[in-house]
VEXTI-248633 format. One line per 4 residues: their letters; for each residue x, y, z of C-alpha. Coordinates in pm, whole numbers. Layout:
BEGIN
a	X Y Z  ...
END
This chain:
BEGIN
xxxx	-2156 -9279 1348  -1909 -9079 1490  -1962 -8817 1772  -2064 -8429 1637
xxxx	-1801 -8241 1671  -1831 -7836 1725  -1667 -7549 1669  -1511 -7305 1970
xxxx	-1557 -6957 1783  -1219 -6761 1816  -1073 -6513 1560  -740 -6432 1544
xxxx	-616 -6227 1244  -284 -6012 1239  -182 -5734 935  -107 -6028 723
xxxx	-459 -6218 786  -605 -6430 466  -894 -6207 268  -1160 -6348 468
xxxx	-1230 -6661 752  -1370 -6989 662  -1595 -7170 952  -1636 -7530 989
xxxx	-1921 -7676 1205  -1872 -8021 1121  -2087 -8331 1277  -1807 -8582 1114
xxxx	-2136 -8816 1025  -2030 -9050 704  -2138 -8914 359  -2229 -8565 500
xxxx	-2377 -8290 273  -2189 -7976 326  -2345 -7623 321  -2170 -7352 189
xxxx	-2294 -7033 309  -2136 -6714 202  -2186 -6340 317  -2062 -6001 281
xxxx	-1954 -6058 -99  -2139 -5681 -84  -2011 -5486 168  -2349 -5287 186
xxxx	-2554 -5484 238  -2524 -5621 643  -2792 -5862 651  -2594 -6118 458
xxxx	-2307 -6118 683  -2471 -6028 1009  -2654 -6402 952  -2391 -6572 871
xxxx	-2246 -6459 1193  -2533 -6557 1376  -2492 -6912 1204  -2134 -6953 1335
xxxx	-2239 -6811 1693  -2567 -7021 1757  -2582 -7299 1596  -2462 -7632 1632
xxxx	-2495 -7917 1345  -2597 -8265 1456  -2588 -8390 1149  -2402 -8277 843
xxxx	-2196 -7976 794  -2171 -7636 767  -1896 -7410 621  -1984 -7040 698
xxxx	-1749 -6695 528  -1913 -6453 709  -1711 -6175 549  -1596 -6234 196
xxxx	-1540 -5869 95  -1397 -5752 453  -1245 -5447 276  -1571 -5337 155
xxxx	-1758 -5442 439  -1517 -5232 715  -1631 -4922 424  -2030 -5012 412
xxxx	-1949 -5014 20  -2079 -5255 -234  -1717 -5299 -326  -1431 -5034 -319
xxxx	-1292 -5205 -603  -1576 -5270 -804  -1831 -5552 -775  -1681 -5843 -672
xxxx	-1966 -6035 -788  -1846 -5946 -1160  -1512 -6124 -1134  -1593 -6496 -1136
xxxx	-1555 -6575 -1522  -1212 -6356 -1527  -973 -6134 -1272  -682 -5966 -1317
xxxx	-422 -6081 -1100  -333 -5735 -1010  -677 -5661 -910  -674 -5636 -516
xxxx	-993 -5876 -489  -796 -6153 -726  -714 -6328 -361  -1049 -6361 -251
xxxx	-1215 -6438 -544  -926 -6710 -610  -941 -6845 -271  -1372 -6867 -268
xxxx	-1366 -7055 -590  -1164 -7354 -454  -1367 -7380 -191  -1646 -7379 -370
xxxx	-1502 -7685 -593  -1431 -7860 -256  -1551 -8226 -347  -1715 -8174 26
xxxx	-1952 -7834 -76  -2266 -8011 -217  -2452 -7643 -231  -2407 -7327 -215
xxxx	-2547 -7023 -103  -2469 -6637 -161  -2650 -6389 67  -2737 -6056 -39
xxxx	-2960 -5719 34  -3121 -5642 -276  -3375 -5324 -380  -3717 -5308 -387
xxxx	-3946 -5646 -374  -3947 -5862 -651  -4305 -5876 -834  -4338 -6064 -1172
xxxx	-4568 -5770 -1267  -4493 -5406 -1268  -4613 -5229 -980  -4432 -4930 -884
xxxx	-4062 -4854 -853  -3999 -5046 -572  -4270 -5383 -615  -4178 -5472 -974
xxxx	-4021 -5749 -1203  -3621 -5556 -1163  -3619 -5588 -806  -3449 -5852 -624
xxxx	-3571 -5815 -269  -3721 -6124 -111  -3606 -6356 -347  -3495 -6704 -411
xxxx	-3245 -6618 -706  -3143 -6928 -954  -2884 -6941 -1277  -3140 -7186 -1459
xxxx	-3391 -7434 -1338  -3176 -7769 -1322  -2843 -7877 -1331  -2722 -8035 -1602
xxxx	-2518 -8296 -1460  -2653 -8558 -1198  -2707 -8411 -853  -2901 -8486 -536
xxxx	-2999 -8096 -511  -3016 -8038 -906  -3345 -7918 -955  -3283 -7542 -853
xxxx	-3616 -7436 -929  -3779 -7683 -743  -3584 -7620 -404  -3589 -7251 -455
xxxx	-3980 -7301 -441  -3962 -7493 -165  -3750 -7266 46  -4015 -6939 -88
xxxx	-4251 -7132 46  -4187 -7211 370  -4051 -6833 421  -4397 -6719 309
xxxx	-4542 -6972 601  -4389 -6663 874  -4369 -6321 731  -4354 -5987 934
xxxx	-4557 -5836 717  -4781 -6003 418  -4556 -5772 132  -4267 -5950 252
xxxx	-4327 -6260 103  -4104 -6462 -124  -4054 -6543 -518  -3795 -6750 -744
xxxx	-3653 -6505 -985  -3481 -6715 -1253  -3241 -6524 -1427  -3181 -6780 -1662
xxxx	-2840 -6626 -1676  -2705 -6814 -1999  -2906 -6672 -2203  -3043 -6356 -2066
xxxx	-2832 -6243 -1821  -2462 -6113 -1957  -2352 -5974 -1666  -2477 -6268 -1398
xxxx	-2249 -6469 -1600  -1945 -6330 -1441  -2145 -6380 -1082  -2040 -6639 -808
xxxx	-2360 -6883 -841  -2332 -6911 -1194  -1947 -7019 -1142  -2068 -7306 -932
xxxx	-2346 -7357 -1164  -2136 -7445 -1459  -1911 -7648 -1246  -2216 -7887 -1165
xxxx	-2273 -7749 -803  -2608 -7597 -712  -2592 -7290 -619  -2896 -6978 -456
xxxx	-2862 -6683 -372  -3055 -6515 -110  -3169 -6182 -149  -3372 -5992 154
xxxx	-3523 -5664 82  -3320 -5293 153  -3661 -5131 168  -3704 -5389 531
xxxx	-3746 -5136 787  -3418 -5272 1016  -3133 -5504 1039  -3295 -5727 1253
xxxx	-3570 -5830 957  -3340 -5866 684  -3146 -6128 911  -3475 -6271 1020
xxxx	-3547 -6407 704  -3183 -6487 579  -3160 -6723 890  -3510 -6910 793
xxxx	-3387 -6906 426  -3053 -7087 568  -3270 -7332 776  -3465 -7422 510
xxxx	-3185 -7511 296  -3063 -7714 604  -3390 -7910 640  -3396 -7966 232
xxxx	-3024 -8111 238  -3102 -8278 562  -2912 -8097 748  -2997 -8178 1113
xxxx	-2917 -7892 1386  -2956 -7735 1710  -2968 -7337 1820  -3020 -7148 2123
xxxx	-3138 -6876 1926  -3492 -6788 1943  -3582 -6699 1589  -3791 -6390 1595
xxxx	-3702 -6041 1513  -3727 -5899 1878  -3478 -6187 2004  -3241 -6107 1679
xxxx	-3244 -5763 1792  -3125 -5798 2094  -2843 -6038 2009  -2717 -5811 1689
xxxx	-2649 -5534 1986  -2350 -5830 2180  -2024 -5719 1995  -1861 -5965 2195
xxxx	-1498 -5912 2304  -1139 -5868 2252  -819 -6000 2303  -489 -5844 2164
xxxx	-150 -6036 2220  -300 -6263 2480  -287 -6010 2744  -494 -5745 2655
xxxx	-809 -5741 2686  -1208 -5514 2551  -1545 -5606 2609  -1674 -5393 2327
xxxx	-2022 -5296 2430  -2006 -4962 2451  -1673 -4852 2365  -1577 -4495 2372
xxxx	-1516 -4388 2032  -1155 -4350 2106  -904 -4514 2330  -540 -4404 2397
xxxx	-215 -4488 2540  -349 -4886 2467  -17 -5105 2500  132 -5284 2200
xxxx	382 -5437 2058  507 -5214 1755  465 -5487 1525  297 -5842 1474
xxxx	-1 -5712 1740  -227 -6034 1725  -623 -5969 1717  -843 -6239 1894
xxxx	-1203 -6132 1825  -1496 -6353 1955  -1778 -6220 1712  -1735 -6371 1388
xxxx	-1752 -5994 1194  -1462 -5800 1410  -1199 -5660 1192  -931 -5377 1252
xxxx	-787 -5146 1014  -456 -4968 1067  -468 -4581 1029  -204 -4292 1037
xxxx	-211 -4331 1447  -366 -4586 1555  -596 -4930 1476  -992 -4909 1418
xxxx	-1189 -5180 1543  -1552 -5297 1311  -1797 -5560 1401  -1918 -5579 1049
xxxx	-1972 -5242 903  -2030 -5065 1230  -1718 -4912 1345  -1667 -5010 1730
xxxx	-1360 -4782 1808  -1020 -4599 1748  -724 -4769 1970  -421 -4519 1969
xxxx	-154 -4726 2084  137 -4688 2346  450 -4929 2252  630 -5133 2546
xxxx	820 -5435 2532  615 -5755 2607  742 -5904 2944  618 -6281 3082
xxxx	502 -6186 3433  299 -6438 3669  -47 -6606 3520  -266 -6498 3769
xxxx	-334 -6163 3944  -434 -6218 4307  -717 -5949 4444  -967 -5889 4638
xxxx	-1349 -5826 4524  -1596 -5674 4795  -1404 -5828 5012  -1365 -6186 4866
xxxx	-1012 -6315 4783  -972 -6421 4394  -763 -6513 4102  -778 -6444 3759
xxxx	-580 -6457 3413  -479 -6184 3248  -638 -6062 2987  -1000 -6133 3128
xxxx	-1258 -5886 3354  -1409 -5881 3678  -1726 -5694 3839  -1751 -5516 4149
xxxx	-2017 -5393 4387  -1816 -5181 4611  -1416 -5194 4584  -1147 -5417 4509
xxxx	-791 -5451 4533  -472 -5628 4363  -263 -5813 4526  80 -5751 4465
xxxx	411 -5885 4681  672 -5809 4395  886 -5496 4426  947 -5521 4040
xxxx	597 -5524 3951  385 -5207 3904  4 -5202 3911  -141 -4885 3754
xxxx	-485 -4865 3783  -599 -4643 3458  -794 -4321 3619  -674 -4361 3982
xxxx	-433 -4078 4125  -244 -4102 4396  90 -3927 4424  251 -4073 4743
xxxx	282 -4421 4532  366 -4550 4181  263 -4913 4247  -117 -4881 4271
xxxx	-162 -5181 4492  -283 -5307 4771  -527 -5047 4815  -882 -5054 4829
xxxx	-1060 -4882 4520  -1394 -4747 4501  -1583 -4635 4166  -1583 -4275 4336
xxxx	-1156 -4308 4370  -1109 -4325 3966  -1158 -4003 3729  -1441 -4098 3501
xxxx	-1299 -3926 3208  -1035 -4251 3177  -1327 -4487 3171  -1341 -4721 2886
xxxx	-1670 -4730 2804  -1996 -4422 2777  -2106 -4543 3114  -1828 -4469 3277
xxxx	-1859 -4804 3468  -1546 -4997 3318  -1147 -4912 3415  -822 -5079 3276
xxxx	-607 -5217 3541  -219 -5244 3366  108 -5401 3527  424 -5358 3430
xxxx	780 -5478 3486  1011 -5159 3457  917 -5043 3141  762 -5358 2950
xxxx	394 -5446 2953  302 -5771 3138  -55 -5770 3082  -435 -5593 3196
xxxx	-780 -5645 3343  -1086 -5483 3296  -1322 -5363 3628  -1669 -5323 3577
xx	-1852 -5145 3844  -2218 -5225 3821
END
């Protein structure tokens, strides 16, 4: 058996970035099933693709593998729309090549003929709670909340995970083993889609279906009070599948939905053109005079769902559909300056890369020896020098208004060469 081997998480995307990102956490064991696990195929509905992020971030497969898209329709997702150019969940039997969701589509489907994939699952939020009797408008048989959706009840072809019916009761019943609350609880709807279900024959589970690969789809309730439920119970619907396919894993994540709460509220951070650097908790919602290159700016986001959008003056930054910030940028000339700044915190002589943060109890300083370097400290005003430098800063020395963040706690910290950008830090002042 060879070693597991995991995944560092690190997205990079530029203008030209592929429709969506494909995640591999691989164990290379011999004859490994592979999970497919798809989200954000609906743009509205978060607690597909805020799970699947949650897969890529906190979990780590001993055994097996994983392949996670956490963000299939990233258009429609950045827009918290089911899909801006119609359902994209309607164009697996045919697309028009013009139609702007032809890539995607195109690109999902060979994955999901991969020889590797041996199953497949779609996440959704659906309406309502599914009840095989009519209840009201919200518990009755045309819901899809809390359900375990299959194409038909077995495969037709030989397959170790054929009989859909009798894993998707499996899976609904160890989700009805935890629930929140007891109307939470799991079904199998069977849309026996080939012959009663016209329009879930153009759907993505019924594509893998008649190409002999089982396929689910998972659909949590919209009428759950909060995020945090609907990923509760995607992530115990994707474990289950795990422990069917035998699937063997580890996760620092404490599944409950106080502990998801808490994690869905890290946006993580971000890097742009290896020198410029966000931690993107609490972002103002705009931020100007932000140096970049005036083309081929390079995003590094560490949370599987950041995104950025161009706009008439600037870039917008998501996580998901929740829109972070507005950066309105300032273009300079990239220059290669030294790979460490040299500073003092409270006292205590460091180094650090750019493109990276620091905190500080009571003041700091850079360290700077080169005559053709300028340090300017974003916020800080002092007009007997232009090299900000060597001096001691305390929180009460910078103008609050230039803080990054609604704290007011966190300050950019630029140098420059002349007029071209060699790279930033962020201060955080607890």
């Amino acid at each position: 058996m060879k070693l597991p081997f995991f995944i560092v998480l690190l997205i990079s995307h530029t203008l030209s970035a592929d429709p969506f990102r494909l995640i591999k956490k691989e164990s290379l064991t011999e004859s490994s099933p592979t999970l497919l696990v798809i989200g954000g195929i609906h743009g509205n509905e978060p607690g597909s693709y805020f799970a699947t992020a949650l897969l890529a971030q906190y979990y780590q497969i001993e055994r097996g593998n994983v392949w996670i898209v956490p963000n299939l329709n990233q258009p429609s997702i950045q827009n918290d729309n089911r899909g801006i150019y119609g359902d994209m969940n309607r164009k697996f039997a045919e697309i028009n090549p013009n139609d702007p969701d032809y890539d995607a589509v195109d690109q999902i489907k060979k994955i999901i003929l991969s020889p590797e994939v041996g199953l497949i699952l779609n996440l959704h939020d659906g309406h309502g709670f599914y009840r095989k009797e009519y209840q009201n408008t919200i518990f009755n048989p045309n819901s899809w909340g809390q359900t375990c959706v299959i194409d038909q009840g077995i495969l037709e072809g030989p397959h170790p995970f054929g009989n859909l019916n009798d894993i998707a009761s499996k899976v609904s019943q160890l989700l009805n083993e935890n629930l929140i609350e007891n109307h939470h609880y799991f079904d199998v709807r069977n849309t026996n889609t080939r012959f009663d279900d016209e329009a879930m024959k153009h759907s993505l589970t019924y594509f893998a279906v008649i190409n002999n690969k089982p396929a689910f789809a998972i659909e949590t309730s919209k009428n759950l009070p909060t995020l945090h439920h609907k990923v509760f119970y995607q992530l115990r619907a994707i474990e289950s599948y795990m422990q069917i396919m035998g699937i063997q894993f580890k996760t620092s994540l404490i599944l409950s939905p106080e502990e998801i709460e808490k994690i869905l509220k890290n946006d993580g951070n971000l890097t742009i053109n290896n020198d410029f650097y966000l931690n993107l908790k609490d972002l103002k919602n705009t931020l100007s005079f932000i140096p970049l290159q005036s083309k081929n700016n390079d995003f590094k986001f560490s949370h599987p769902l950041g995104s950025f959008r161009k706009n008439h003056s600037g870039y917008d930054l998501f996580i998901g559909n929740k829109k972070i910030s507005t950066l309105i940028p300032s273009y300079h000339l990239k220059e290669n300056c030294s790979t460490y700044i040299s500073l003092f915190i409270d006292g205590k002589h460091e180094h650090i890369p750019f493109a990276s943060d620091f905190f500080v109890n009571a003041d700091f300083e850079i360290i700077n020896n080169d005559p053709n370097i300028r340090v300017n400290i974003i916020g800080y005003t002092n007009s007997k020098v232009k090299d900000e430098s060597n001096i001691r800063i305390k929180l009460s020395d910078i103008d609050t208004k230039y803080a990054i963040d609604s704290h007011k706690k966190s300050y950019r910290i630029e140098f420059y060469r002349q007029n071209c950008f060699c790279g930033m830090v962020l201060v955080h002042f607890k």
